[in-house]
C-alpha positions as CSV (number, residue, x, y, z in Angstrom):
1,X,13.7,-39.5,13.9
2,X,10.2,-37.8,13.4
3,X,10.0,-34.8,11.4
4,X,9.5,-31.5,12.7
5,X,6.8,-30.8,10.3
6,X,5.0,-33.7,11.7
7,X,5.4,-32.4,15.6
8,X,4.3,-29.2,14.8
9,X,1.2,-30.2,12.9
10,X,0.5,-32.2,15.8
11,X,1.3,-29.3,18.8
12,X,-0.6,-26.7,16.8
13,X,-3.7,-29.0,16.3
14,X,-3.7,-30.3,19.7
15,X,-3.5,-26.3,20.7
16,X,-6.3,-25.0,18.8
17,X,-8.7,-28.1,18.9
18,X,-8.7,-28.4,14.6
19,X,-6.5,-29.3,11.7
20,X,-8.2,-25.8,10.1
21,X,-7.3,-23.7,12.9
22,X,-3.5,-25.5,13.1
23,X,-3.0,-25.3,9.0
24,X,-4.1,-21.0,9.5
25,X,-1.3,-21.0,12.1
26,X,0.9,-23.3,9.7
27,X,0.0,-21.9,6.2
28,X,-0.7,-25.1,5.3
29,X,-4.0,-26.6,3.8
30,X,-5.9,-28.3,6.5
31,X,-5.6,-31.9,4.7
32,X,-2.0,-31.6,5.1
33,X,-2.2,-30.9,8.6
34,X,-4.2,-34.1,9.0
35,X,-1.8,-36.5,7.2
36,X,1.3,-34.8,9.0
37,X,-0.7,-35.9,12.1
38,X,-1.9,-39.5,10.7
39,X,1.8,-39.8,10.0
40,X,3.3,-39.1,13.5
41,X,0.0,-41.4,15.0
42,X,1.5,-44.5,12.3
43,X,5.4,-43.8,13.6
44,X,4.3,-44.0,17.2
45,X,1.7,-46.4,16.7
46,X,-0.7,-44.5,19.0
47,X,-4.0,-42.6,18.8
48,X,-2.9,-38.7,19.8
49,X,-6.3,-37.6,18.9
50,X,-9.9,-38.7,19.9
51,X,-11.5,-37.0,16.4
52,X,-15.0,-35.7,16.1
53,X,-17.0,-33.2,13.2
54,X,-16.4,-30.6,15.6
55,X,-13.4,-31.0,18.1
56,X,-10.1,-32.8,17.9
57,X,-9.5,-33.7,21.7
58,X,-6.3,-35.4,23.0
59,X,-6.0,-38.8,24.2
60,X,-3.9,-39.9,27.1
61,X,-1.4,-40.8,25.2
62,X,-1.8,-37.6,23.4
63,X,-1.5,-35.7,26.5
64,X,1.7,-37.4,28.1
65,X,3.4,-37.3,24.4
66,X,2.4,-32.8,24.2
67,X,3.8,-32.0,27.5
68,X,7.1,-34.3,27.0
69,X,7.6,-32.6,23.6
70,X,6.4,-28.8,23.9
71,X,9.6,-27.5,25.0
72,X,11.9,-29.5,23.0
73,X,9.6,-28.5,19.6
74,X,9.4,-24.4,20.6
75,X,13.3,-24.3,22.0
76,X,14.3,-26.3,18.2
77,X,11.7,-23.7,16.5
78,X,13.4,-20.5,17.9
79,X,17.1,-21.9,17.1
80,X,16.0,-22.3,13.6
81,X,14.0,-19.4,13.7
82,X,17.0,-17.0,15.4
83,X,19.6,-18.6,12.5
84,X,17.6,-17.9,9.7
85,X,16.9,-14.3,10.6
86,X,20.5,-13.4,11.1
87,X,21.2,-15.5,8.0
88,X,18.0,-14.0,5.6
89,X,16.6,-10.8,5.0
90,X,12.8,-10.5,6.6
91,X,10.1,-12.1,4.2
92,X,6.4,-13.4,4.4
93,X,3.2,-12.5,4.8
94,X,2.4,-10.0,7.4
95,X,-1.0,-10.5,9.0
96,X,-2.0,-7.6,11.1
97,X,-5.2,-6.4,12.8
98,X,-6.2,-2.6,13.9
99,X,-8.9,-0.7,14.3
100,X,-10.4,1.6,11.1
101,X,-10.0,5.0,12.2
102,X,-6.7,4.6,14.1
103,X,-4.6,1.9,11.7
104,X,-5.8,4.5,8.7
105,X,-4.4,8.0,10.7
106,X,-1.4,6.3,12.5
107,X,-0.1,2.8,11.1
108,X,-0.9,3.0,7.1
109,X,0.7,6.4,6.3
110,X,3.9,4.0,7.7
111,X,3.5,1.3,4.9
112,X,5.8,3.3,2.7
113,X,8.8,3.6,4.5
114,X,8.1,0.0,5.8
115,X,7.7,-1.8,2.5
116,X,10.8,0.3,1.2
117,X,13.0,-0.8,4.1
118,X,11.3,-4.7,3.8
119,X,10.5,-5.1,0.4
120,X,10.6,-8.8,0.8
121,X,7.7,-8.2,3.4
122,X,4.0,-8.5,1.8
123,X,1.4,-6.5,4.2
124,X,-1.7,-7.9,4.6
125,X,-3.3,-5.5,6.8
126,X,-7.2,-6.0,8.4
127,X,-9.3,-3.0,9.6
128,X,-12.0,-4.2,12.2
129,X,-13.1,-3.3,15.1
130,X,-12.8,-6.4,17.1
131,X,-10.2,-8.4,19.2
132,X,-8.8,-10.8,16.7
133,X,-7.3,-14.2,18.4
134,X,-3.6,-14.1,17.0
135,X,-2.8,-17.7,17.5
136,X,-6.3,-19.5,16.4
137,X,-6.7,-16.8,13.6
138,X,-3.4,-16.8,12.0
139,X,-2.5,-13.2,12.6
140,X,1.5,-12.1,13.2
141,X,0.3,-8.8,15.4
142,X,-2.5,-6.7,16.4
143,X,-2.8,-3.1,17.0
144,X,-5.5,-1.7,19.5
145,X,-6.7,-1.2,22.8
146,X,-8.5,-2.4,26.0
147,X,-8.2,-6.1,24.4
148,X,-7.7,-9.2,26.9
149,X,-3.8,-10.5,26.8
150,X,-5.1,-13.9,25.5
151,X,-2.7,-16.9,26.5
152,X,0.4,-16.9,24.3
153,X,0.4,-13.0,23.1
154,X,2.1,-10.6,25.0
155,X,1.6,-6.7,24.4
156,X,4.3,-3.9,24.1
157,X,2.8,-0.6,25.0
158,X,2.6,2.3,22.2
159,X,0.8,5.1,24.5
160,X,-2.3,5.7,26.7
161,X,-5.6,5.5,25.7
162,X,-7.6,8.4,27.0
163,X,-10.9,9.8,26.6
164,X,-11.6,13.6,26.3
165,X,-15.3,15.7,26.0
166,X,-15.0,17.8,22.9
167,X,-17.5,19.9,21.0
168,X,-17.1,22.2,18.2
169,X,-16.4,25.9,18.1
170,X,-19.7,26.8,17.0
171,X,-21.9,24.4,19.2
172,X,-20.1,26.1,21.9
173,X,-20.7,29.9,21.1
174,X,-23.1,31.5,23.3
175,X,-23.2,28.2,25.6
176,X,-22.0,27.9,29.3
177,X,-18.4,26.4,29.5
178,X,-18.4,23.3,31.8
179,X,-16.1,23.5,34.8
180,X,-16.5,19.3,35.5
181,X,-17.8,16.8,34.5
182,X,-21.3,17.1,35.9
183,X,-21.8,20.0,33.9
184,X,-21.8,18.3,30.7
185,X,-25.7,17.2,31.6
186,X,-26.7,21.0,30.5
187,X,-25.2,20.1,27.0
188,X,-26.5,17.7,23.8
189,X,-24.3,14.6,24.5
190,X,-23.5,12.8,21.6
191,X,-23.4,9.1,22.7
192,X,-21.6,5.5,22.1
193,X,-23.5,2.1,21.8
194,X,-21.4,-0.6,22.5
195,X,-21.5,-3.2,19.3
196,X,-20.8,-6.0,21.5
197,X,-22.8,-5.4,24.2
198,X,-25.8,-2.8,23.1
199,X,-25.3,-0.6,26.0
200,X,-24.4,3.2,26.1
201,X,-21.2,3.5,27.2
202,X,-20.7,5.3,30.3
203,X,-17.4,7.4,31.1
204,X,-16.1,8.1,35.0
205,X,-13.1,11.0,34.4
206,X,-10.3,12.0,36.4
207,X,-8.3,15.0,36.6
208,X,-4.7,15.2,38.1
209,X,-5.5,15.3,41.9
210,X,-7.5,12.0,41.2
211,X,-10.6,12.9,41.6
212,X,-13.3,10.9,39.9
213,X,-16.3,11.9,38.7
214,X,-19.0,10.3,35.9
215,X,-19.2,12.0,32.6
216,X,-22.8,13.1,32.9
217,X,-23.8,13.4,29.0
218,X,-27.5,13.3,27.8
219,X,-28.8,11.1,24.8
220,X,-29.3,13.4,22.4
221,X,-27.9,11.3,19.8
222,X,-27.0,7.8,20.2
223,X,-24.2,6.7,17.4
224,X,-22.0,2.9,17.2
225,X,-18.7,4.0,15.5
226,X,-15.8,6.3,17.2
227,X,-15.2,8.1,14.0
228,X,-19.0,8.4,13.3
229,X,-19.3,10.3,17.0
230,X,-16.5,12.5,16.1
231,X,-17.5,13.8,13.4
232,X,-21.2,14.3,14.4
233,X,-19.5,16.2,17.3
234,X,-17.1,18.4,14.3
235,X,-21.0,19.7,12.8
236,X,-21.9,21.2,15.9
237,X,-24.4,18.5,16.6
238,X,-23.3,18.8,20.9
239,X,-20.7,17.6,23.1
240,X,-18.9,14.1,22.5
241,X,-16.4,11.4,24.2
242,X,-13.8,10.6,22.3
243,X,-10.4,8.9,22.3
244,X,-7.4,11.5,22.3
245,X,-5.7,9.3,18.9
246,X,-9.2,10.2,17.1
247,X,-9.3,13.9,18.3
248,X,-5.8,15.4,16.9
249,X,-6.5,15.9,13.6
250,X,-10.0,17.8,14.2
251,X,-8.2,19.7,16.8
252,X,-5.6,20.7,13.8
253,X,-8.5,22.0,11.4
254,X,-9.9,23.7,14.8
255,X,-12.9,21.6,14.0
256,X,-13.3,20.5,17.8
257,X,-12.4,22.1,21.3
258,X,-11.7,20.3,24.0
259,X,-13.7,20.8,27.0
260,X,-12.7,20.1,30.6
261,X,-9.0,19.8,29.8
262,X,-7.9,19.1,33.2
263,X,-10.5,15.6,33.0
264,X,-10.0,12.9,30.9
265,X,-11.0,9.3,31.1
266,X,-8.6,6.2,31.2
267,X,-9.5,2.8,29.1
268,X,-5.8,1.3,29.0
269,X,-2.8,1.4,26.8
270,X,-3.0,1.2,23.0
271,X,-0.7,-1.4,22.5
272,X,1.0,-4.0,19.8
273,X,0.0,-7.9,20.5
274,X,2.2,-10.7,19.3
275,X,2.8,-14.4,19.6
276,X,4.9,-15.0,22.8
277,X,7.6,-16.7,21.4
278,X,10.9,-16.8,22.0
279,X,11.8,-15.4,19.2
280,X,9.5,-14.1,16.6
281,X,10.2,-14.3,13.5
282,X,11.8,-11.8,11.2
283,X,8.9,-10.2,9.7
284,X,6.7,-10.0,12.7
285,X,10.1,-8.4,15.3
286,X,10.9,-5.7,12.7
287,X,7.2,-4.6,12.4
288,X,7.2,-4.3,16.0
289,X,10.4,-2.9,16.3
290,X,9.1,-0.6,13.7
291,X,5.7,0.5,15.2
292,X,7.6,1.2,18.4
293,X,10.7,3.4,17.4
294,X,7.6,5.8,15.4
295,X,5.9,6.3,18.2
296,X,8.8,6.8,20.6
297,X,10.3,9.4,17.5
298,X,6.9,11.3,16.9
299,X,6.2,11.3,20.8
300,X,2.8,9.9,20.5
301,X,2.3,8.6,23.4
302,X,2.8,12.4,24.9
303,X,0.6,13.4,22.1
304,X,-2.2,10.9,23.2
305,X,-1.9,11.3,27.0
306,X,-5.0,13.5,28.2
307,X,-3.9,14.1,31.6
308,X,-1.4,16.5,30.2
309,X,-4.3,18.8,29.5
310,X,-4.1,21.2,26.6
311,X,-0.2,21.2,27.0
312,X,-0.2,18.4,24.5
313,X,-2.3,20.0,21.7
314,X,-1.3,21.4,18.8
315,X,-1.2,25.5,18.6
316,X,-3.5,27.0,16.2
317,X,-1.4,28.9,13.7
């Protein structure tokens, strides 16, 4: 009977095209990874893998011998998986991705309450602002949005992502209020350079009725980080896009306004990314389960949706 250890090793490798990749996935050093492998290729006495510097690919053999086993390997992984979480409190390493400004304001002031309920869960949280791969990277979730469902994550929806215009109190005295979008153009804009692609990002809004209409901001300033452009916007510096999520607190301190609250601009769901398996493991479902039942408690999603208009912001005491 081979050992299970030796079938993952190989199903991860032949997944992710390296012993490195597969032994991230694994926690397990990549030279183990290869003499798992070497092991089950002895056993069967076949080649599984044709082995270069750069790529592992699959032989024939290998081929016929991944699709015969794959389902067998995951549905013996998730009964194991499903009997040690009912039989063990949640433990491990927990690997998750988010964005700076958002996983600071919205998923780290959580970590308390979460490490008291889990203490046998270890956090080790990245801020970046780029779509991780979960699988080939070795991550248990991600937090963000506008990211491509990669195959093998699915995502569980937290709330919208929308875009408002916003300017400060000050930049506004004395200056025309816009009535739509095309009105922004008599106004500084404060714009967004895409990191990944170098262009200015350009904004279409929609109001209720759904009618579109481009954000028509000028290039006063050009900026690269969310955070960056909303504060820029908070010293009177002109008239900025930003997400709602980023807005909130300024909109507390009365910092920013936000203009043309009947517009807003859609970019997708902010949402929490996971392995698709059957069942995750302990430390990865009670994160999400987590995540999830905050939101839904603190009505963020409400909080976040800008095509509720200025219903949704806080009052000014």
């Amino acid at each position: 009977m081979e050992s299970l250890a030796n079938l993952e090793s190989f199903m991860r490798s032949a997944e992710l095209g390296s012993f490195s990749a597969a032994a991230r996935r694994l926690a397990l050093t990549p030279a183990a990874v290869s003499r798992n492998v070497a092991m089950l290729e002895r056993n069967l006495g076949t080649r599984l893998f044709q082995r270069s510097t750069r790529r592992l690919t699959l032989t024939e053999a290998g081929e016929r011998f991944l699709s015969e086993i794959r389902d067998h390997v995951e549905a013996l992984q998730a009964a194991i998986e499903g009997v040690s979480s009912e039989a063990a409190e949640p433990a491990g390493v927990l690997k998750v991705s988010m964005s700076p400004h958002f996983g600071t304001d919205y998923i780290l002031p959580l970590l308390p309450e979460f490490t008291t309920r889990y203490p046998l869960i270890r956090p080790e949280w990245t801020f970046e602002n780029r779509q991780v791969d979960l699988i080939a990277e070795g991550y248990d979730a991600a937090i963000g949005g506008g990211f491509e469902l990669a195959p093998g994550t699915v995502a569980r929806v937290l709330a919208p992502a929308h875009i408002v215009s916003v300017a400060s109190p000050g930049y506004m005295k004395d200056r025309p209020i816009p009535a739509n979008p095309a009105d922004l153009a008599n106004l500084d804009g404060i714009q967004m350079r895409s990191s990944n692609t170098g262009r200015i990002r350009q904004w279409v809004m929609r109001n209720a009725a759904v009618d579109e209409m481009p954000a028509a901001l000028t290039e006063k300033i050009v900026l690269n980080d969310p955070a960056a452009i909303a504060r820029a916007a908070s010293l009177g510096l002109g008239v900025a896009m930003i997400a709602m999520p980023d807005s909130l607190s300024f909109f507390e301190r009365g910092e920013l306004v936000r203009l043309l609250p009947d517009w807003y601009a859609d970019i997708g769901p902010i949402s929490i990314y996971y392995a698709s398996k059957t069942l995750l493991p302990a430390k990865t479902r009670v994160f999400v389960d987590f995540v999830v039942e905050h939101f839904r408690r603190e009505r963020l999603a409400e909080r976040f949706a800008g095509s509720l208009g200025a219903s949704n912001l806080p009052k000014r005491k």
